[in-house]
N, C-alpha and C positions, 0 to 999 in steps of 0.2 A: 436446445439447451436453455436451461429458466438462468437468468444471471438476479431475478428481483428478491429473493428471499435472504441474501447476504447481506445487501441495504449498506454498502459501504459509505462511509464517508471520513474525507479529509479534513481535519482541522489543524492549522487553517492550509487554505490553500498555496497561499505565495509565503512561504517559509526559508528558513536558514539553517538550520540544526536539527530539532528535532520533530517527527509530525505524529500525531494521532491518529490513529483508526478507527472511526465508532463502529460497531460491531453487535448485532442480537447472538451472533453466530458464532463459533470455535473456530479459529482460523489455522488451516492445516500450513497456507507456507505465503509469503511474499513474496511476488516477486517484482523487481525494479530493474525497465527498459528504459532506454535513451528516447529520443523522439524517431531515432532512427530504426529502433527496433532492437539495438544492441544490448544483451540482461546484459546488467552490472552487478547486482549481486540477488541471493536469493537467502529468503530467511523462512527455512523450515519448521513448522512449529513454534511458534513463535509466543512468549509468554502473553498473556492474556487478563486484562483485569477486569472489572465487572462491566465496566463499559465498552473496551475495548483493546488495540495492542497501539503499542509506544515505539517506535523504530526511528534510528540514529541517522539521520541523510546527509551528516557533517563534512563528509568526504566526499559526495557528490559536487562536481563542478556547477556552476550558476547554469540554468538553462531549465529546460522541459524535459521532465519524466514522465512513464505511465507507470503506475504502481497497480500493479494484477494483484490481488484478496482472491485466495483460492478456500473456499472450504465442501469437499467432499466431491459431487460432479458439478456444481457451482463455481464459477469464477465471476468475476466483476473488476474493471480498469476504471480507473481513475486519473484522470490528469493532475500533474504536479508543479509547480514554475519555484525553482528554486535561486533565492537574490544571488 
């Protein structure tokens, strides 16, 4: 599996609210695990602006996420540390 042509990235990384996703690519769904591996929620299709997608983590507890960028047979994880 190639995970380099999605080219995710977090900004920023140590967040509170809300994060961005830069993105060359359409992104088919998000999805947001614990450190333990537990998905908390998934965001299918996800809107998309020229740079990237915008997703709400307001509800998430303080700690470390991995946030999975799935587009097509592509996926890419990213770490998250949330205040």
């Amino acid at each position: 599996m190639h995970d380099l042509q999605i080219q995710a990235v977090l900004v920023p990384e140590l967040l509170k609210g809300y994060v961005f996703i830069e993105t060359a690519k359409a992104v088919d769904r998000i999805n947001v695990y614990s450190s333990t591996g537990k998905l908390y929620f998934t965001i299918p299709r996800p809107h998309r602006s020229d740079a990237g997608v915008s997703i709400d983590i307001s509800g998430l507890t303080t700690g470390v996420f991995m946030v999975e960028v799935v587009s097509g047979t592509e996926r890419q994880v990213r770490k998250l540390i949330k205040e």
